[in-house]
MIVEXLUM-645383 format. One record per residue (C-alpha): x, y, z. Coordinates in Angstrom, 3 decimals, decimal comma, always signed. Layout:
// residues N
- X/Y/Z
...
This chain:
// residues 330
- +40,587/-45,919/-33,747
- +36,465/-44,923/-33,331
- +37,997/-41,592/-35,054
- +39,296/-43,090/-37,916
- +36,218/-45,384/-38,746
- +34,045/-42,609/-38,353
- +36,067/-40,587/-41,077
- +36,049/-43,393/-43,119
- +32,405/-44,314/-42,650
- +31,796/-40,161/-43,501
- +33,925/-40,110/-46,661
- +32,000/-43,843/-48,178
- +28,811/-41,955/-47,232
- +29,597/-38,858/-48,318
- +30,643/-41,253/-52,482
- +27,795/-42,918/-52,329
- +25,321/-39,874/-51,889
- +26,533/-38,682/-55,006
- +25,432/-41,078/-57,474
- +22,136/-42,310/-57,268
- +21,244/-46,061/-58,285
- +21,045/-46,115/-62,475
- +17,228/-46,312/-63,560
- +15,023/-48,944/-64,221
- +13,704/-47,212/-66,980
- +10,104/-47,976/-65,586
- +10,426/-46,074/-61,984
- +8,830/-42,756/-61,671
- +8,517/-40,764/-58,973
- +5,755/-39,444/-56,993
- +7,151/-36,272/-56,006
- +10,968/-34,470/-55,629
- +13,183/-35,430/-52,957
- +12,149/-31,713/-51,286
- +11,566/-28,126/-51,515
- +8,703/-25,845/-52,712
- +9,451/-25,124/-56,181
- +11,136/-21,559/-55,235
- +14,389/-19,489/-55,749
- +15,274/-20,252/-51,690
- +14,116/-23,689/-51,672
- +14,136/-25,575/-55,482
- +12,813/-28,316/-56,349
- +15,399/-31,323/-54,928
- +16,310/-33,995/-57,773
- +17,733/-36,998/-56,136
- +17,073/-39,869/-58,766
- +16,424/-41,111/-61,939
- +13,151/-41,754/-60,768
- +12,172/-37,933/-60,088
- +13,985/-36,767/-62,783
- +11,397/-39,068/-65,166
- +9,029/-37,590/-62,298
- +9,418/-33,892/-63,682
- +9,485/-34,963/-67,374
- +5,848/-37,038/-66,789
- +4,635/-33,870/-65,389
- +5,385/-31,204/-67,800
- +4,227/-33,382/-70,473
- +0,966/-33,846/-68,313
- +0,952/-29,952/-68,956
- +2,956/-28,611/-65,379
- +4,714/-26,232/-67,388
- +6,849/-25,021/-63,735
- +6,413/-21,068/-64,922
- +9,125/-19,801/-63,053
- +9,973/-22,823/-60,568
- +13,559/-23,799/-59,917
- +14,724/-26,820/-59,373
- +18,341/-28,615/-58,405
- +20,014/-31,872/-59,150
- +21,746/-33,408/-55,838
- +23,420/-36,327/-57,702
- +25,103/-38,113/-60,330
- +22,152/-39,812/-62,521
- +22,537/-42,638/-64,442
- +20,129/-43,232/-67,189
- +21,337/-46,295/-67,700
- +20,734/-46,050/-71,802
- +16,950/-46,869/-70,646
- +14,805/-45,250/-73,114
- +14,348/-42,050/-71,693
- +11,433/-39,111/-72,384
- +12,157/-35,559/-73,186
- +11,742/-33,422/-70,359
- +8,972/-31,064/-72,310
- +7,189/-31,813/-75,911
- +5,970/-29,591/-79,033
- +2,405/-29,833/-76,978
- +4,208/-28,677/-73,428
- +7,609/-26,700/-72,987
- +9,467/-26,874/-69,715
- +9,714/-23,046/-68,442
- +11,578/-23,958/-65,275
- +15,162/-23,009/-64,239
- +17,401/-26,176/-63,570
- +20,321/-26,113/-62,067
- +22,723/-29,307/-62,012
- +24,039/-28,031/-59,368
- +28,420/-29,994/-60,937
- +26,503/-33,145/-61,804
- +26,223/-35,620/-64,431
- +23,907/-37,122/-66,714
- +25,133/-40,654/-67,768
- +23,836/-43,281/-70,374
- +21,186/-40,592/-72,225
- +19,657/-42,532/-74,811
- +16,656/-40,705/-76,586
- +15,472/-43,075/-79,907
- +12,422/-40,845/-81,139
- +13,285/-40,872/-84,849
- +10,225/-39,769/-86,117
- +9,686/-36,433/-83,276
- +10,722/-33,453/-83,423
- +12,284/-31,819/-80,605
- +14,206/-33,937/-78,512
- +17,133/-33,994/-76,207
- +17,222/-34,323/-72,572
- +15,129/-31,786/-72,549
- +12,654/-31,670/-75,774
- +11,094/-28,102/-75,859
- +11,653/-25,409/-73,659
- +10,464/-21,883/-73,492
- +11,883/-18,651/-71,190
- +13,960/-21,323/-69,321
- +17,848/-21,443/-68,219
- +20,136/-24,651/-67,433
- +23,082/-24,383/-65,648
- +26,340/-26,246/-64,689
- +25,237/-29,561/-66,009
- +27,239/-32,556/-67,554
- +25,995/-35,486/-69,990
- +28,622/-38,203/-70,167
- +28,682/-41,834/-70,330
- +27,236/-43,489/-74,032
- +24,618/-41,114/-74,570
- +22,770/-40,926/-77,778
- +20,314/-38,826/-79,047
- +18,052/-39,412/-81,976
- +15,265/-37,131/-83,703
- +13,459/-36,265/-86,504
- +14,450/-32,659/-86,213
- +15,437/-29,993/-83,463
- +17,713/-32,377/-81,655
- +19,965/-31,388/-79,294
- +22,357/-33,385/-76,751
- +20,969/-31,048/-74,437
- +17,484/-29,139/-75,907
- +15,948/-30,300/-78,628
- +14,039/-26,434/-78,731
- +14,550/-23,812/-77,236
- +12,149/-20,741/-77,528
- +12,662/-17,108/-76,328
- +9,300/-15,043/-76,468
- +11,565/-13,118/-73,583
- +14,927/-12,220/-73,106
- +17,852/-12,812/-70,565
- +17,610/-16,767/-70,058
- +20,655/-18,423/-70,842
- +22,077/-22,183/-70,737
- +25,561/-21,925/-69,199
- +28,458/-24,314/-67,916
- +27,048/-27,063/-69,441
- +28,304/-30,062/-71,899
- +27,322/-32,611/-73,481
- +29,175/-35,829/-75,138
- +26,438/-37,057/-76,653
- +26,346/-38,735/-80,098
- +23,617/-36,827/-81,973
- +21,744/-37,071/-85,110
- +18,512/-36,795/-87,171
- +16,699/-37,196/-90,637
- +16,039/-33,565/-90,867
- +17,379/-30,390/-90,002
- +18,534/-28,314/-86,499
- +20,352/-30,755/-85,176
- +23,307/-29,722/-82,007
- +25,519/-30,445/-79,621
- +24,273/-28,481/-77,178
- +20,690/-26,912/-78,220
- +19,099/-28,211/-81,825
- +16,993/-25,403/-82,481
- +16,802/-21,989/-81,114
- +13,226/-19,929/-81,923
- +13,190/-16,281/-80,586
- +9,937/-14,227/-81,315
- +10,882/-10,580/-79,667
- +10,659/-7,721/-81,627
- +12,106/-5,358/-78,825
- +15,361/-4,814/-78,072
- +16,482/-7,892/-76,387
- +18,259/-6,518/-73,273
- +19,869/-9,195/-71,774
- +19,965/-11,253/-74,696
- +19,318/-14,644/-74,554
- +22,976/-16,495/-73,857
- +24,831/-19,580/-74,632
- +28,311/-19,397/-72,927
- +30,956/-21,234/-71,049
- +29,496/-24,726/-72,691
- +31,212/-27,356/-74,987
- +29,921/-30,333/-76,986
- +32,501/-33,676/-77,937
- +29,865/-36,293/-79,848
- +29,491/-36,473/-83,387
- +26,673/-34,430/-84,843
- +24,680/-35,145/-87,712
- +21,429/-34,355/-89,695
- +20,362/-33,393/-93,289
- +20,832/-29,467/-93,269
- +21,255/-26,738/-90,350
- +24,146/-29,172/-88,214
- +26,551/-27,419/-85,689
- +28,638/-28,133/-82,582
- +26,801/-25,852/-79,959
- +23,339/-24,607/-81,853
- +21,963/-26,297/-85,380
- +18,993/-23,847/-86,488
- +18,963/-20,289/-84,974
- +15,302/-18,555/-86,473
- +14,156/-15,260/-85,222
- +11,075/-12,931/-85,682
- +13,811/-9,907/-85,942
- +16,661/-10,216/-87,813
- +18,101/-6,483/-86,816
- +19,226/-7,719/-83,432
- +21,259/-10,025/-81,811
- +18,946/-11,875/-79,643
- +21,049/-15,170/-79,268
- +24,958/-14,730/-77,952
- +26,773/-17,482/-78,242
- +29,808/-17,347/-75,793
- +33,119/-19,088/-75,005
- +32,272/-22,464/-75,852
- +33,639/-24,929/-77,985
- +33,554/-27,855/-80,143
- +35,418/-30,884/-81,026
- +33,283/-33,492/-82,667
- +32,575/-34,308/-86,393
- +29,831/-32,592/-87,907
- +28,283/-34,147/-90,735
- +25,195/-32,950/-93,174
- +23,938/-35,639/-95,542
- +24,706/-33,156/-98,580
- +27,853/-31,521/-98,373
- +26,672/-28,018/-99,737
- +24,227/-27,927/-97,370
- +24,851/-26,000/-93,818
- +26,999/-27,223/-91,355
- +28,742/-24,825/-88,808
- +31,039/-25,999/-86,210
- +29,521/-23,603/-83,348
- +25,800/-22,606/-85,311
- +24,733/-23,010/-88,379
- +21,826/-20,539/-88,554
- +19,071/-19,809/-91,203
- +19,866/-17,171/-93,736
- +20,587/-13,272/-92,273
- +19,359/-14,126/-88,530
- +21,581/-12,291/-86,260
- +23,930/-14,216/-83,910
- +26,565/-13,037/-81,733
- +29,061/-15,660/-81,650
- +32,694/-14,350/-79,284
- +35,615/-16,092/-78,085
- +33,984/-19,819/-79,913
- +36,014/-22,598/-81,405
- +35,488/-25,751/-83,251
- +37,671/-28,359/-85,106
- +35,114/-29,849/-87,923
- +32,696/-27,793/-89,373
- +32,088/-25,688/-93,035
- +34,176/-22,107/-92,310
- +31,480/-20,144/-94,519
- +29,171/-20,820/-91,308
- +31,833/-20,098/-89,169
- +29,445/-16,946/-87,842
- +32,996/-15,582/-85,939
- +33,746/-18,938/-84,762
- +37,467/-20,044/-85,384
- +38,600/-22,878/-86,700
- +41,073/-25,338/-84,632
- +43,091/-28,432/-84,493
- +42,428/-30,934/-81,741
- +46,651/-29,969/-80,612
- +45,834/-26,237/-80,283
- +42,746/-26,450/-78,369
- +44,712/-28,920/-75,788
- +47,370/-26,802/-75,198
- +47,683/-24,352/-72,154
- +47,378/-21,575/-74,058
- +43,418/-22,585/-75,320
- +42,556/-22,493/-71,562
- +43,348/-18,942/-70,867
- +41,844/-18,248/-74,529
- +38,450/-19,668/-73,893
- +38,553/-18,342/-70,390
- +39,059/-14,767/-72,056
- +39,616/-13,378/-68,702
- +36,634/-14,562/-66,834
- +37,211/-14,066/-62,472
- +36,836/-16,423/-61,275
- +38,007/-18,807/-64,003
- +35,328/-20,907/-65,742
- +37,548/-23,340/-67,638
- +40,774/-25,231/-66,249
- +43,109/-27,953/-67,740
- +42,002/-31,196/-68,280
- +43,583/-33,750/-65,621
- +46,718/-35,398/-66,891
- +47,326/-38,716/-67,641
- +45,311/-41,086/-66,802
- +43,361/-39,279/-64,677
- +41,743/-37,464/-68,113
- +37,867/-36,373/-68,550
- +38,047/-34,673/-71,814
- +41,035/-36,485/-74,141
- +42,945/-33,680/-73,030
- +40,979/-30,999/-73,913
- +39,816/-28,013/-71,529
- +36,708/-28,373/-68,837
- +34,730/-26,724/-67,220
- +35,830/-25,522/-63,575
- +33,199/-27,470/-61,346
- +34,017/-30,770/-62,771
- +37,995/-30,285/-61,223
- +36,619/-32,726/-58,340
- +34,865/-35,179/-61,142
- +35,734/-38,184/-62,605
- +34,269/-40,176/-65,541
């Protein structure tokens, strides 16, 4: 019997570490939960509270060159006005990792600022395996992005990978995305890595006045010769909308003029096909069925992507996720 209770007490303990309590929206943080800042021991995120922690300090101008950092829960936002993590002034240069965790209840409201999302600006920086979920809405002036607002590459080989975002997101202007709103690259090398989008996927509705897209809105770079950008299986489902209908819209990126994008193995449902930038067009039944899975996968060991759950146990509305959330639930 003392067996059993202690299983059960180690399973409700084991729940209830993984969601911490939803934010205030006035709690900050004094410092991380632990570690040092380094590739061995990251930065611990814990709460809402030290998440708002890390966006305070980067806009008090701690960029984190080169610090890591980790989410160890579920955070609920609790559609508390939140601050970008990283401004025009002050870009994040950090590596985050969320570590199969959500984001829920993101709500951003900064109509007249540019560069917004979670994460406003960023610079040299990579996100990994992270989720937004719950009503999350972000709203922007221009370079919005469920995800990053900007995101600028003076270097190569950063990336923002096994993420998602069902954010609702929109702006008066222009470079507005699911995933990333704006992506700035200013190498004139041979990028080697290039900078990489893959394995990520984006379900809200997107909209803004010109340069609107599923994964990336506005892709600008100082050489158009190369490919600095790859944009990688990833997909996206939501409506995307441009206040005038000539203007661009792409269902993956809509980028500006000749810039050079290498967009493989993408997918989108809504979007204008002379953007498509390599990206094929789908309906909402072939991206659900078994086959899409091993198509996005395109081969990948081990296996990025796997069915959504059936039933009523569904995540996605039946479409394919990502392989960490398997254990999740909305």
């Amino acid at each position: 019997m003392k067996k059993k209770i202690f299983v059960l007490f180690a399973v409700l303990l084991s729940l209830t570490l993984q969601a911490a309590s939803p934010w205030d929206g006035t709690t900050i943080a004094t410092s991380y939960a632990a570690g040092s800042g380094s590739l061995a021991d990251p930065y611990q995120i814990s709460s809402p509270a030290e998440l708002a922690y890390l966006s305070q300090s980067v806009i008090g101008g701690n960029l984190y060159v080169g610090k890591y950092f980790i989410l160890t829960n579920d955070l609920d936002l609790n559609n508390e006005l939140w601050t970008p993590i990283g401004s025009s002034a002050y870009y994040f240069r950090g590596q985050f990792d969320g570590n199969s965790h959500f984001i829920s209840n993101l709500n951003v409201n900064l109509p007249t600022t540019i560069g917004v999302g979670l994460f406003g600006c960023i610079q040299d920086a990579s996100i990994k395996n992270l989720g937004i979920v719950g009503t999350s809405t972000v709203t922007g002036s221009a370079n919005v992005g469920g995800l990053v607002g900007q995101y600028t590459a003076y270097k190569p080989g950063f990336s923002i990978s096994g993420c998602f975002s069902n954010a609702t997101v929109s702006a008066s202007g222009e470079g507005i995305g699911g995933i990333v709103g704006y992506f700035r690259a200013t190498q004139s090398a041979d990028p080697t890595p290039a900078n990489l989008i893959t394995n990520c996927y984006s379900t809200g509705n997107i909209t803004g006045n010109n340069y609107v897209a599923g994964i990336v809105g506005k892709v600008e770079q100082k050489n158009t010769e190369i490919g600095i950008l790859t944009i990688s299986n990833s997909y996206s489902t939501g409506l995307i909308i441009a206040s005038v209908s000539s203007y661009r819209r792409g269902g993956i990126v809509a980028k500006a003029g000749n810039q050079s994008v290498n967009v493989t193995n993408c997918y989108y449902i809504d979007g204008n096909g002379s953007n498509a930038n390599s990206a094929v067009i789908k309906t909402a039944k072939d991206m659900k069925s078994s086959g899409f899975v091993a198509t996005i996968n395109n081969s990948q060991s081990p296996a990025a992507w796997i069915a959504d759950f059936a039933g009523g146990n569904s995540v996605n509305n039946g479409f394919p996720i990502l392989s960490w959330n398997s254990q999740k639930r909305k």
